[in-house]
Jmol script that loads the backbone (N, CA, C; Angstrom):
load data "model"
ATOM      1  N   UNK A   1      71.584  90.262  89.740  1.00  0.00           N
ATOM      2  CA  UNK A   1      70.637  91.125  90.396  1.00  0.00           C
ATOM      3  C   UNK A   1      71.300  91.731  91.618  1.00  0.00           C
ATOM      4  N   UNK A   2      71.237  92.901  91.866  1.00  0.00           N
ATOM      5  CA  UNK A   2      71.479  93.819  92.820  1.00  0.00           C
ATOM      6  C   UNK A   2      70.946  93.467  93.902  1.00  0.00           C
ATOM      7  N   UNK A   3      70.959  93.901  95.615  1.00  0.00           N
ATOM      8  CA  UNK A   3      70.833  93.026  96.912  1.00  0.00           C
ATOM      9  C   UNK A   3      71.197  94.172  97.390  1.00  0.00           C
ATOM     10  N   UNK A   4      69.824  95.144  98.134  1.00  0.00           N
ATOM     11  CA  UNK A   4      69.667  96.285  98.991  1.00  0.00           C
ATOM     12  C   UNK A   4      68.870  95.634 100.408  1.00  0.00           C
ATOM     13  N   UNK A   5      70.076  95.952 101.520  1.00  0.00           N
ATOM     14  CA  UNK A   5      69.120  95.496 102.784  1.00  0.00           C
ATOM     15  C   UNK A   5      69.216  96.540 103.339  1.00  0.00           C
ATOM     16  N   UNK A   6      67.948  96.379 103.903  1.00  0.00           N
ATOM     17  CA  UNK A   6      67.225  97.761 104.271  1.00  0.00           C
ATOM     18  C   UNK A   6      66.687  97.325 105.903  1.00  0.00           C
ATOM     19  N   UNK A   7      67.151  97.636 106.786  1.00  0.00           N
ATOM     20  CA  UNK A   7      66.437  97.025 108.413  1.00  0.00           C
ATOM     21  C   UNK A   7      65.908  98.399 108.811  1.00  0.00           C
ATOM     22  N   UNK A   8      64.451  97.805 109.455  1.00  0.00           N
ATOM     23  CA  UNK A   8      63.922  98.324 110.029  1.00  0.00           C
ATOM     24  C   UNK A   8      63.653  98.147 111.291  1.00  0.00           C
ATOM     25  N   UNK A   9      63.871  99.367 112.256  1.00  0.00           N
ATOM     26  CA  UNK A   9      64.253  99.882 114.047  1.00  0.00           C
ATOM     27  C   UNK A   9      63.172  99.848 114.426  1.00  0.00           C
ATOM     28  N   UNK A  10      62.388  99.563 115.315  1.00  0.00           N
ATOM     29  CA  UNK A  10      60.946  99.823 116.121  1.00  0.00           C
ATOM     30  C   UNK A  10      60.698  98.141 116.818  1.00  0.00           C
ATOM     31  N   UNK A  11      59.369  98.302 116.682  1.00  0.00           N
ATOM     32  CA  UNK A  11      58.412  96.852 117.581  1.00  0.00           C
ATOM     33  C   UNK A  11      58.447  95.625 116.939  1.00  0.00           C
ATOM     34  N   UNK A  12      58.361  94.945 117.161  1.00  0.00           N
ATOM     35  CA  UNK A  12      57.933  93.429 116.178  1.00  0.00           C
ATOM     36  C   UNK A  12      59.579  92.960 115.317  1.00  0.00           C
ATOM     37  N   UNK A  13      59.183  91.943 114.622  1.00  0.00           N
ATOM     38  CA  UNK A  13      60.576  91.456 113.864  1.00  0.00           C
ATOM     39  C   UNK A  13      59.754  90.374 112.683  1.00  0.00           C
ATOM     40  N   UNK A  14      60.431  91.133 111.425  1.00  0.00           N
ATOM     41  CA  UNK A  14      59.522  90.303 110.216  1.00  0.00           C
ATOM     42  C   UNK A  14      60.505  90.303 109.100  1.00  0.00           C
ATOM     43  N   UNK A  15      61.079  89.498 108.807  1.00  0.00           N
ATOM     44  CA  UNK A  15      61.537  89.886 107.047  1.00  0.00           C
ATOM     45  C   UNK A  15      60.902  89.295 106.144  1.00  0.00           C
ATOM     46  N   UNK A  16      60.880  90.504 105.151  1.00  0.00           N
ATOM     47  CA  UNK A  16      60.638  90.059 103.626  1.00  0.00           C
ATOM     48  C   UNK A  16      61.512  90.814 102.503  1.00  0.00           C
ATOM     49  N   UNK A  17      60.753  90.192 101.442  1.00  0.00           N
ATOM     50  CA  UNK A  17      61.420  90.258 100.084  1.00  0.00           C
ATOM     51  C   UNK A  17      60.737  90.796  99.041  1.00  0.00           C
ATOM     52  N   UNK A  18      61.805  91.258  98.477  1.00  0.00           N
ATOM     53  CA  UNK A  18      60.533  91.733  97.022  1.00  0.00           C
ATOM     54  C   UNK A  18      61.470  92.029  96.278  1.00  0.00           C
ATOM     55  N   UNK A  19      61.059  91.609  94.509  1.00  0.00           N
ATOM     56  CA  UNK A  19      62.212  91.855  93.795  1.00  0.00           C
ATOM     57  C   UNK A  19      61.420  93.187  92.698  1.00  0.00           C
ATOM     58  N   UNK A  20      62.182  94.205  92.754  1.00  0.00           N
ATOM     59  CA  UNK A  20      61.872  95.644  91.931  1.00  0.00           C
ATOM     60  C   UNK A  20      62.167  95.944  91.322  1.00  0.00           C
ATOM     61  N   UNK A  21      62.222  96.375  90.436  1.00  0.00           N
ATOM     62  CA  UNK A  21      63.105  97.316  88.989  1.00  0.00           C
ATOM     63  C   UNK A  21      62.833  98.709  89.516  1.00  0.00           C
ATOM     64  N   UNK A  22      64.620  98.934  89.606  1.00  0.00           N
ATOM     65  CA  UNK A  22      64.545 100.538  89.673  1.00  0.00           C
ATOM     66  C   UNK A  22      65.909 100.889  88.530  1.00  0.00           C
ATOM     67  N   UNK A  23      65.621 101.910  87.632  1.00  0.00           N
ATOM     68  CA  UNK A  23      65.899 102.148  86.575  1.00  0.00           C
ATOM     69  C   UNK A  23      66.223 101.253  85.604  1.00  0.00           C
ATOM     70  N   UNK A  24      65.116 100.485  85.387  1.00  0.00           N
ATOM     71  CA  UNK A  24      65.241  99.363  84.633  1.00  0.00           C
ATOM     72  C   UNK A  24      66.297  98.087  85.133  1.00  0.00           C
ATOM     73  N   UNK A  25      66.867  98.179  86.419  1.00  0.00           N
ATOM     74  CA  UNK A  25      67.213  96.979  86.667  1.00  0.00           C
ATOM     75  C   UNK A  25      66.838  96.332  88.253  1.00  0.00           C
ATOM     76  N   UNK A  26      66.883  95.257  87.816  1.00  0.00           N
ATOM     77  CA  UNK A  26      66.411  94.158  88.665  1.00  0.00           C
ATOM     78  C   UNK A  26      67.193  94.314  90.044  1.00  0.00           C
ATOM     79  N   UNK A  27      66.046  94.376  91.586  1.00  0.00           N
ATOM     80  CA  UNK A  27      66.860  94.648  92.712  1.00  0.00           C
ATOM     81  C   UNK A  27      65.981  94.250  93.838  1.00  0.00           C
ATOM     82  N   UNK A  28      66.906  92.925  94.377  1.00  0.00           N
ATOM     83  CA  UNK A  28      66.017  92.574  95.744  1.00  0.00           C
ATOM     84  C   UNK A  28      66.437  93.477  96.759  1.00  0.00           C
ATOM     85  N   UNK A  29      64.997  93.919  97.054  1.00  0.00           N
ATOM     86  CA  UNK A  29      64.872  94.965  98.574  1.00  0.00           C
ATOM     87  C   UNK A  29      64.644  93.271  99.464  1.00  0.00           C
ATOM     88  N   UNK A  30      65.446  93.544 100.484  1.00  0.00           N
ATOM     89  CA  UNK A  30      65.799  92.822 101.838  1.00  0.00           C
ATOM     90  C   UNK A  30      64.894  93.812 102.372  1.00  0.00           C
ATOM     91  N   UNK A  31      63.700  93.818 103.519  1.00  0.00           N
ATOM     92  CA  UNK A  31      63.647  94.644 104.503  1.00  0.00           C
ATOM     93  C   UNK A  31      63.462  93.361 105.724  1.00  0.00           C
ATOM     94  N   UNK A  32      64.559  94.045 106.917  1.00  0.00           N
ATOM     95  CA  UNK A  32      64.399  92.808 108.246  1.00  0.00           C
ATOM     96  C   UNK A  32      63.825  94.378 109.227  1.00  0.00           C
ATOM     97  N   UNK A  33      62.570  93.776 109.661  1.00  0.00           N
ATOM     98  CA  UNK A  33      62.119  94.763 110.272  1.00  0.00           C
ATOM     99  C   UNK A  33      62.648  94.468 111.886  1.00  0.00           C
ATOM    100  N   UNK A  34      62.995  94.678 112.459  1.00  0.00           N
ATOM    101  CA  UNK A  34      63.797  93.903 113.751  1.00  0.00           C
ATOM    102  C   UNK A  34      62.752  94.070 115.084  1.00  0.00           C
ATOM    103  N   UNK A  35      63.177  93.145 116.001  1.00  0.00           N
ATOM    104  CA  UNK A  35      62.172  93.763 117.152  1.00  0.00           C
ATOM    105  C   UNK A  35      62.610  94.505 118.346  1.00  0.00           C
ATOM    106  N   UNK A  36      62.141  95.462 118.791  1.00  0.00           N
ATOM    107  CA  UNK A  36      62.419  96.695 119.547  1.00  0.00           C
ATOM    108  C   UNK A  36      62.635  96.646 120.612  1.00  0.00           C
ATOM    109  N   UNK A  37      61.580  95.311 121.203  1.00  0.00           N
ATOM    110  CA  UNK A  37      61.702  95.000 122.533  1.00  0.00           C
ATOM    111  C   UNK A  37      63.037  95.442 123.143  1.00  0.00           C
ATOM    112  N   UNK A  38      62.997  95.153 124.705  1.00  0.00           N
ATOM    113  CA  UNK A  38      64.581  95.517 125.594  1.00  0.00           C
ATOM    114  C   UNK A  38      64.735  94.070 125.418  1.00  0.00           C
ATOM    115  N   UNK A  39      64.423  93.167 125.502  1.00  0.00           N
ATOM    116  CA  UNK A  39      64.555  91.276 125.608  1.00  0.00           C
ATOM    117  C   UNK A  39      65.296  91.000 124.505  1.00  0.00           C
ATOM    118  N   UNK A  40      65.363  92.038 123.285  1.00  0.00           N
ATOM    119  CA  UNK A  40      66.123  91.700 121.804  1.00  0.00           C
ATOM    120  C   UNK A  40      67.399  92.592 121.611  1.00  0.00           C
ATOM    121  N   UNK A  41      67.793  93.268 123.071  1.00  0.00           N
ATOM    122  CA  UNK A  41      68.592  94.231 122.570  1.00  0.00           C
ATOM    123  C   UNK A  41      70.257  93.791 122.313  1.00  0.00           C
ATOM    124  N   UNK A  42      70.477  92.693 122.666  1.00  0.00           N
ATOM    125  CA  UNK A  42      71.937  91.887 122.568  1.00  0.00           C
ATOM    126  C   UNK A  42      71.596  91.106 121.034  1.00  0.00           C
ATOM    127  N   UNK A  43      70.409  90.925 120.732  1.00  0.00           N
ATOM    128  CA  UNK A  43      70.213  89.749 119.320  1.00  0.00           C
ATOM    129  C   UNK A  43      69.927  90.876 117.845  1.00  0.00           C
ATOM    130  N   UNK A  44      69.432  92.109 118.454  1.00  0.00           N
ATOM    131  CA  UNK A  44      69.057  92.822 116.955  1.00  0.00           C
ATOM    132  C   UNK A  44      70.586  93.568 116.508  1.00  0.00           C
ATOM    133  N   UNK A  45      71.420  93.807 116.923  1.00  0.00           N
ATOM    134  CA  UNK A  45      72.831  94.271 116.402  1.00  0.00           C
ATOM    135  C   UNK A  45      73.014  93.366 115.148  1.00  0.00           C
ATOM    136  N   UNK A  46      72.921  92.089 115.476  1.00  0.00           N
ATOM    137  CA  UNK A  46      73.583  91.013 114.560  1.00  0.00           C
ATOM    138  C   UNK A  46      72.977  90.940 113.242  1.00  0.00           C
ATOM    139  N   UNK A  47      71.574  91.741 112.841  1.00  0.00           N
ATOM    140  CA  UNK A  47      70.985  91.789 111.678  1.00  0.00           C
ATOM    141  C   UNK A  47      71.612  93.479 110.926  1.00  0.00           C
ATOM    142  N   UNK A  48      72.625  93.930 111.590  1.00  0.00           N
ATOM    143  CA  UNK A  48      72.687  95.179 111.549  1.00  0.00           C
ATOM    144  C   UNK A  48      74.510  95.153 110.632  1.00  0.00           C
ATOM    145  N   UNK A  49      75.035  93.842 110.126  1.00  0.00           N
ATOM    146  CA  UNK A  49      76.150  93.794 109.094  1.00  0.00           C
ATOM    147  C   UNK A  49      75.658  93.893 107.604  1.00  0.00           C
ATOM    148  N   UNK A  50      76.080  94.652 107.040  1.00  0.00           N
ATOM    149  CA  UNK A  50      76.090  94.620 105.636  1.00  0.00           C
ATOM    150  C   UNK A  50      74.298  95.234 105.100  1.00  0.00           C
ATOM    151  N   UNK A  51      73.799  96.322 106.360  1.00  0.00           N
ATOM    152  CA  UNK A  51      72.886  96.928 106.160  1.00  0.00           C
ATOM    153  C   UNK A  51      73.269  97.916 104.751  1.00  0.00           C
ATOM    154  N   UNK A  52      72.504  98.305 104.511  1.00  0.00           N
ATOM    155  CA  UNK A  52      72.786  99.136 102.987  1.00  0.00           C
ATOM    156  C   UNK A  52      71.716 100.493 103.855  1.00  0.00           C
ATOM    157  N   UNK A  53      70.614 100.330 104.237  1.00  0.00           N
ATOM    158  CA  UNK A  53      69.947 101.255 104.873  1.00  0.00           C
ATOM    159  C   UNK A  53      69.112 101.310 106.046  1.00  0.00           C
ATOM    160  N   UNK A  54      69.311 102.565 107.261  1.00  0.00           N
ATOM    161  CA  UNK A  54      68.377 102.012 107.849  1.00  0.00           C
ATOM    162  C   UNK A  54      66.778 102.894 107.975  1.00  0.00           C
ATOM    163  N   UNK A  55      65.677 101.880 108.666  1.00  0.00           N
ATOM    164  CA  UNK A  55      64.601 103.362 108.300  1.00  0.00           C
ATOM    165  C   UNK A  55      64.038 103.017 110.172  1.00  0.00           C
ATOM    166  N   UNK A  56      64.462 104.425 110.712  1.00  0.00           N
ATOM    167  CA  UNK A  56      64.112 104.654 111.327  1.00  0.00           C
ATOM    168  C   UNK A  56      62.343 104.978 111.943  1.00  0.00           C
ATOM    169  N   UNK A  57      61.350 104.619 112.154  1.00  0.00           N
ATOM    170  CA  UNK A  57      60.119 104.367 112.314  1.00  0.00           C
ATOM    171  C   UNK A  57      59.866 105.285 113.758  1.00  0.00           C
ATOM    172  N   UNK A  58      58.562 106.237 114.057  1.00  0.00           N
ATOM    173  CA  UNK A  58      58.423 106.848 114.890  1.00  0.00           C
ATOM    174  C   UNK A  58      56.383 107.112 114.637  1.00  0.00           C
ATOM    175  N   UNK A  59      55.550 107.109 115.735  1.00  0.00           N
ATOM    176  CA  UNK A  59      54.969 107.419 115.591  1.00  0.00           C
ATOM    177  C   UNK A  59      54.591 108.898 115.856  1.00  0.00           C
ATOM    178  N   UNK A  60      54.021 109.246 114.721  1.00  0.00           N
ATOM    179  CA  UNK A  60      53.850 111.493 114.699  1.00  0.00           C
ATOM    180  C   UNK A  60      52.832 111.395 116.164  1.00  0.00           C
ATOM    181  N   UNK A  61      52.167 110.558 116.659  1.00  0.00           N
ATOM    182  CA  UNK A  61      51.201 110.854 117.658  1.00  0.00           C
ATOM    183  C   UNK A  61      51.443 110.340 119.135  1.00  0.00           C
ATOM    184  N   UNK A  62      52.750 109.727 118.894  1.00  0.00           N
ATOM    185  CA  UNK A  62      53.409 109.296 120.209  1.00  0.00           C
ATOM    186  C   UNK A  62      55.045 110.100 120.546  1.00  0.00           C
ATOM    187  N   UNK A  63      54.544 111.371 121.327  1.00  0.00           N
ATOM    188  CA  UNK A  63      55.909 112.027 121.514  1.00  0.00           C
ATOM    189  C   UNK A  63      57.290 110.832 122.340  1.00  0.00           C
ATOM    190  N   UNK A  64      56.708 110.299 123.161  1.00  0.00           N
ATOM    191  CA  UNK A  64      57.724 108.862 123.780  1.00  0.00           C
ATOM    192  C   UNK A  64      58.566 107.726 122.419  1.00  0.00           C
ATOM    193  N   UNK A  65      57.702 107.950 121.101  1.00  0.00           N
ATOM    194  CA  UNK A  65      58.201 107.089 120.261  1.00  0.00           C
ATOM    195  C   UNK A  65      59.534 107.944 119.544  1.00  0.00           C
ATOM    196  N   UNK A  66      58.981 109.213 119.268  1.00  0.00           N
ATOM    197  CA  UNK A  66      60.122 110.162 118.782  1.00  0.00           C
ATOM    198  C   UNK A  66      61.396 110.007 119.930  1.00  0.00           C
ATOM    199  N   UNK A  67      60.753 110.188 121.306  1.00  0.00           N
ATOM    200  CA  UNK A  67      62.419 110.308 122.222  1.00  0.00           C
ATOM    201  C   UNK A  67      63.255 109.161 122.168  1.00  0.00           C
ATOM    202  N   UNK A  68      62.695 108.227 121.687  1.00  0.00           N
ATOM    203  CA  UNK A  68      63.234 106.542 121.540  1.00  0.00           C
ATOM    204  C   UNK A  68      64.062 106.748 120.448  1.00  0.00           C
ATOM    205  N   UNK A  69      63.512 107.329 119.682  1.00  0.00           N
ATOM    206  CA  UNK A  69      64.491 108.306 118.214  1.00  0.00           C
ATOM    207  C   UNK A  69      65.803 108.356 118.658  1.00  0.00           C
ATOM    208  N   UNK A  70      65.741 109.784 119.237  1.00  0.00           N
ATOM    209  CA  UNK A  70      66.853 110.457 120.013  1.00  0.00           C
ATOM    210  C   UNK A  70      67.719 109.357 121.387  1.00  0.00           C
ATOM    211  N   UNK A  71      66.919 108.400 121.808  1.00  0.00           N
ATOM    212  CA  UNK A  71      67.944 108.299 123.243  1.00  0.00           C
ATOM    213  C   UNK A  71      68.406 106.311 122.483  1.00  0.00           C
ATOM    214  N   UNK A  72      67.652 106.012 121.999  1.00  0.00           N
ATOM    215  CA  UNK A  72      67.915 104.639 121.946  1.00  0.00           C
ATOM    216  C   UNK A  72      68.000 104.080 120.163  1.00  0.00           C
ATOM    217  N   UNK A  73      67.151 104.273 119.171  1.00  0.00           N
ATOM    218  CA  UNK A  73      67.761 104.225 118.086  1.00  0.00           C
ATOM    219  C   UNK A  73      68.506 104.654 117.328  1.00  0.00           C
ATOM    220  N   UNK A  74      69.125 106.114 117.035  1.00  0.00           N
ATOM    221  CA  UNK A  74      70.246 106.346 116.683  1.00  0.00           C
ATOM    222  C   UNK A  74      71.586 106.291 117.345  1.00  0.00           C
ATOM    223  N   UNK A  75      70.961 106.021 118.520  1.00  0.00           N
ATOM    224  CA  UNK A  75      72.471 105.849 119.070  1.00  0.00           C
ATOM    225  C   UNK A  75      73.304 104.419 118.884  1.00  0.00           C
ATOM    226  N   UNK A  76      72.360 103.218 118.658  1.00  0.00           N
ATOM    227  CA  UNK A  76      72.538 102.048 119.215  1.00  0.00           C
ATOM    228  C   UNK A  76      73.217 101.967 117.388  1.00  0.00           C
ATOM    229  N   UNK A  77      72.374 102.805 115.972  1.00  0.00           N
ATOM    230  CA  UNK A  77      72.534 102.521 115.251  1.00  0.00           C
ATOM    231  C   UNK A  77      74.345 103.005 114.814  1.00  0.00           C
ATOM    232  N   UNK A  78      73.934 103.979 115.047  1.00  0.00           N
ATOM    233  CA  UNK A  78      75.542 105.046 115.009  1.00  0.00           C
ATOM    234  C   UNK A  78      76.753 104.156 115.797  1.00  0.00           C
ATOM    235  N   UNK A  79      76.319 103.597 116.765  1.00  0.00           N
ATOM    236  CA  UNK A  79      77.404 102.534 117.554  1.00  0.00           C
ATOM    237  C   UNK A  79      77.554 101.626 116.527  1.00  0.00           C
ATOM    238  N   UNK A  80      76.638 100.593 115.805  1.00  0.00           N
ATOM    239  CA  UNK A  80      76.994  99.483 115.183  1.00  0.00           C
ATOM    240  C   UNK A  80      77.376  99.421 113.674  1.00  0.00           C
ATOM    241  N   UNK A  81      76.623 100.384 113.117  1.00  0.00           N
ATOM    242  CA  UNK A  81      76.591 100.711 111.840  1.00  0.00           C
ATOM    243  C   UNK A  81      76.204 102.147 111.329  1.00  0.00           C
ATOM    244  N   UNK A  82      78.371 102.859 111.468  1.00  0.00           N
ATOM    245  CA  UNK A  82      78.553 104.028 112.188  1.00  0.00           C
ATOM    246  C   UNK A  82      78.338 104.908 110.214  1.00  0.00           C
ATOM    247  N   UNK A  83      78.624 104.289 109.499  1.00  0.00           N
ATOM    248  CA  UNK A  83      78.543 104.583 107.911  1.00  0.00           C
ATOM    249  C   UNK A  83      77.392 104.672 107.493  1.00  0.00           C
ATOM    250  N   UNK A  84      76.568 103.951 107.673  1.00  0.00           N
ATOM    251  CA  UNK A  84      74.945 103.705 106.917  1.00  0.00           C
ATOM    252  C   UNK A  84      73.823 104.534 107.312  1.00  0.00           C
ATOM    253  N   UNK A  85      73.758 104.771 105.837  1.00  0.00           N
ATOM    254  CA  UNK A  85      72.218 106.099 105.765  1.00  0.00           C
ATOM    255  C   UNK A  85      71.728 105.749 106.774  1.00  0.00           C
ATOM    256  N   UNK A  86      70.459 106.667 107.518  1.00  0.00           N
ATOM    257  CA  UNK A  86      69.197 106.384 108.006  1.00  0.00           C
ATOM    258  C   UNK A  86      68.272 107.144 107.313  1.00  0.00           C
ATOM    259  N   UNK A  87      66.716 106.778 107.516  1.00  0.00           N
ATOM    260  CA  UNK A  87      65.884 107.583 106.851  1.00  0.00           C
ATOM    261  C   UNK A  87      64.897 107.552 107.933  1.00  0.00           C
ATOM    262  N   UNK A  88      64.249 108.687 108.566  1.00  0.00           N
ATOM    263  CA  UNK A  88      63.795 108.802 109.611  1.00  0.00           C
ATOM    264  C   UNK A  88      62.004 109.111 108.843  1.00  0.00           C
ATOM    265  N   UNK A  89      61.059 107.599 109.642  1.00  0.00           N
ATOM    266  CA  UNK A  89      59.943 107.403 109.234  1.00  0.00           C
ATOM    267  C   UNK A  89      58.893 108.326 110.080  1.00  0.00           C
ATOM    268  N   UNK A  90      58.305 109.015 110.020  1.00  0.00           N
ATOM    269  CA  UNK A  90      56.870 109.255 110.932  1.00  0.00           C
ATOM    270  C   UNK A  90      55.711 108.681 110.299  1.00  0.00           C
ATOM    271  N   UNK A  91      55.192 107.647 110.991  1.00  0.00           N
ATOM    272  CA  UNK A  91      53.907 107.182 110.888  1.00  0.00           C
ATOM    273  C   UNK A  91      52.785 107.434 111.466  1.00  0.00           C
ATOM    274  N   UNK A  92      51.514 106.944 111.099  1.00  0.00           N
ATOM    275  CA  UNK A  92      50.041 107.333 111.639  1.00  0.00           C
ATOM    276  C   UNK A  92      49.884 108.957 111.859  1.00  0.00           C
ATOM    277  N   UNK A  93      50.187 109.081 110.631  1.00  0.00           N
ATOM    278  CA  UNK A  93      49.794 110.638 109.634  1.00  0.00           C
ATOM    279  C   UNK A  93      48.260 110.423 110.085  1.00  0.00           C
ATOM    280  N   UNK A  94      47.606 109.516 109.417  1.00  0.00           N
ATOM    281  CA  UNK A  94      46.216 109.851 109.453  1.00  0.00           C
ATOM    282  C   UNK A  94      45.565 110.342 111.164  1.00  0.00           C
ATOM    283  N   UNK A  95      46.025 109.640 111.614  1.00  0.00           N
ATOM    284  CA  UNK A  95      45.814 109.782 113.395  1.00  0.00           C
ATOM    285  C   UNK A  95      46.058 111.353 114.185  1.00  0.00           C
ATOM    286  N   UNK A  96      46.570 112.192 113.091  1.00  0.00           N
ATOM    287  CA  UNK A  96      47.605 113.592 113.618  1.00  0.00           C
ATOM    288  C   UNK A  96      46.118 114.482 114.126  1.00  0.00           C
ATOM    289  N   UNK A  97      45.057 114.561 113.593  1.00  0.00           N
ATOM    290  CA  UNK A  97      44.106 115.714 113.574  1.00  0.00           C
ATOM    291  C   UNK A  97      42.581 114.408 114.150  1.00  0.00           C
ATOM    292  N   UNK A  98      42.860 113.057 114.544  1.00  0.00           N
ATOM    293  CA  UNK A  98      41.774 112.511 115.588  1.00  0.00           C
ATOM    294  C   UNK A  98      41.531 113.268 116.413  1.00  0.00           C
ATOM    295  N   UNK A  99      40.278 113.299 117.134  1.00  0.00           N
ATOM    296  CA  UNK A  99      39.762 114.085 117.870  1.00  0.00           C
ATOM    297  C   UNK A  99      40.409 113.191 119.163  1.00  0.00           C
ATOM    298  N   UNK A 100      39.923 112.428 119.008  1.00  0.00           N
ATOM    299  CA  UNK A 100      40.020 111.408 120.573  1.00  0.00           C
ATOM    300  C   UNK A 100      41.511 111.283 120.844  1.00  0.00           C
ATOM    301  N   UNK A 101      42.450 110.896 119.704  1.00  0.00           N
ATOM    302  CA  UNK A 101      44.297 111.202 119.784  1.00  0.00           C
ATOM    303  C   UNK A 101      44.395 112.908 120.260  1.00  0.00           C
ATOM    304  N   UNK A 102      44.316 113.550 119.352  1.00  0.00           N
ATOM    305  CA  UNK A 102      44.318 115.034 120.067  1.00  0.00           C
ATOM    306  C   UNK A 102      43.904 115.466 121.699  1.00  0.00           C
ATOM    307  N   UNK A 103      42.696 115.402 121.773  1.00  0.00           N
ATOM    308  CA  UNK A 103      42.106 115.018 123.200  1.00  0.00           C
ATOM    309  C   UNK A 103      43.634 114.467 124.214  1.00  0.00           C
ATOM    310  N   UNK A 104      43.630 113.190 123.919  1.00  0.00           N
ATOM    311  CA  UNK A 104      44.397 111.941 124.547  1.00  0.00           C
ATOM    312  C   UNK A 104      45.877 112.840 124.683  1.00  0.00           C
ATOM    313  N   UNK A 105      46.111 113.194 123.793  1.00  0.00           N
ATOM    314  CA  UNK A 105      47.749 114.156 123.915  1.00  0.00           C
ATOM    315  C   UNK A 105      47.559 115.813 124.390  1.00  0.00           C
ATOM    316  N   UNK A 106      46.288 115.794 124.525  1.00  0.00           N
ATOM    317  CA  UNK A 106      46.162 117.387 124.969  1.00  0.00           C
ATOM    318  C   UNK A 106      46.454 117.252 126.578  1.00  0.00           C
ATOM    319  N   UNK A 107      45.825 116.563 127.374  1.00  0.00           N
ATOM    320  CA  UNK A 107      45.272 115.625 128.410  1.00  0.00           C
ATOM    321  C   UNK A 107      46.593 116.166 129.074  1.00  0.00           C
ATOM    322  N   UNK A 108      47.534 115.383 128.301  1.00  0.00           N
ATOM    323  CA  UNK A 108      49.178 115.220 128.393  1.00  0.00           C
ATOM    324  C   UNK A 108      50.204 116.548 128.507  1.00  0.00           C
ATOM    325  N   UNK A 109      49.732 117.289 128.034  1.00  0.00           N
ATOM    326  CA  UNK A 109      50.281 118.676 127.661  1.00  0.00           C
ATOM    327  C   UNK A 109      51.380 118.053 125.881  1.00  0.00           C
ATOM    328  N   UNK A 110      50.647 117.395 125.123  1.00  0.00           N
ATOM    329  CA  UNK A 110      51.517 117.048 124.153  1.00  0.00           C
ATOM    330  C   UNK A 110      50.884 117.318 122.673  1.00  0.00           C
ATOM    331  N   UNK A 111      49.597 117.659 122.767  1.00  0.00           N
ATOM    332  CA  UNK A 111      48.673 118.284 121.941  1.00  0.00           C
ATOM    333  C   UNK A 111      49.853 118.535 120.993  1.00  0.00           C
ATOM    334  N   UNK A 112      49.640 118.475 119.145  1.00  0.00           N
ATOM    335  CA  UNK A 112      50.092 119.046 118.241  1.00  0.00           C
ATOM    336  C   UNK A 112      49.596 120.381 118.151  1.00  0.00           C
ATOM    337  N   UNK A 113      50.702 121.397 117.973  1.00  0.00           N
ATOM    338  CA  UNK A 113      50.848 122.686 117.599  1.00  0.00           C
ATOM    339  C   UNK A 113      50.111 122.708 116.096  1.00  0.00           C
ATOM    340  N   UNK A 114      48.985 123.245 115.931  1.00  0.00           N
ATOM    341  CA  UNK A 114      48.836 123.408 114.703  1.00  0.00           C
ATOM    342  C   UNK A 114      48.895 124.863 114.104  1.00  0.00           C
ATOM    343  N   UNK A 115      49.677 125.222 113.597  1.00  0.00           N
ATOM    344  CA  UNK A 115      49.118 126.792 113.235  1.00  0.00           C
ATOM    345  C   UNK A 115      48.705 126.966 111.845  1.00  0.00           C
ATOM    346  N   UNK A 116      47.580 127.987 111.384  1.00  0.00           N
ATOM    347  CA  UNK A 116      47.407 128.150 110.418  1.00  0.00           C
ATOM    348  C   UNK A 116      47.277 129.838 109.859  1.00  0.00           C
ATOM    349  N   UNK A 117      47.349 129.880 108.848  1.00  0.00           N
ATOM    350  CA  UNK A 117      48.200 131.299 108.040  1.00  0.00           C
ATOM    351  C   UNK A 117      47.497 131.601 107.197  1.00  0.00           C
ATOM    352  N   UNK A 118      46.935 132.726 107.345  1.00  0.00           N
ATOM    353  CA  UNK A 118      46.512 133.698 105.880  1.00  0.00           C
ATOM    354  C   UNK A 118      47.153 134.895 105.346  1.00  0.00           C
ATOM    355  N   UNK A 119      46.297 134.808 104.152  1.00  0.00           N
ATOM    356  CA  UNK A 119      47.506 136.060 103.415  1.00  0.00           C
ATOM    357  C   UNK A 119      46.992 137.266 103.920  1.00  0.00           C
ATOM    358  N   UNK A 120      47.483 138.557 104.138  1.00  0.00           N
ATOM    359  CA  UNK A 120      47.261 139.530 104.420  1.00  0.00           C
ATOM    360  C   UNK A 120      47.071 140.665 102.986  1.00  0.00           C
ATOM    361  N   UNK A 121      46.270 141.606 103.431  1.00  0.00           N
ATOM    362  CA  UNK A 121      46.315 142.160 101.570  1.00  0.00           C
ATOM    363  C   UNK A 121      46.914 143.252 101.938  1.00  0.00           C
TER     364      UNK A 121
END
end "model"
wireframe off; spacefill off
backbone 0.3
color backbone group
């Protein structure tokens, strides 16, 4: 059986397992979700050998989570594990068009740009 580890960049620290068939063969997905904290930043490198992928995690409704993107996870990743994919996540889709999130980021000057388009005849 095939052995894909897959770590995941952001808050908290959890691994699991799961064994999948992808094109008919048998393949444990590793995901070590690591923790983000600054208190973990000398201990999460060390889950970062013999990564196969990484997935970068960002929330769409927290512009501070995206700059963490840019200033502190790709960089730290590109330093340790300068070869390996990333796949860059945006989460809490559903949260994008809340009234009270919208509000809360308007407040901010961070409001999502929404534009919308019709056809002209």
């Amino acid at each position: 059986m095939q052995n894909i580890k897959c770590v995941v960049v952001g808050d908290g620290f959890d691994n699991y397992s799961a064994n999948v068939m992808v094109d008919g063969k048998p393949i444990n997905l590793g995901l070590w979700d690591t923790a983000g904290q600054e208190d973990y930043d000398r201990l999460r490198p060390l889950s970062y050998p013999q990564t196969d992928v990484f997935l970068c995690c960002f929330s769409i409704v927290s512009p501070p989570s995206f700059e963490n993107i840019k200033t502190k996870w790709f960089p730290e990743i590109s330093h340790h594990a300068p070869n390996i994919p990333i796949i860059l996540v945006g989460t809490k889709l559903d949260l994008r068009e809340d009234p009270e999130v919208v509000e809360q980021l308007r407040k901010k000057n961070q409001a999502p740009n929404v534009q919308h388009s019709r056809k002209l005849d």
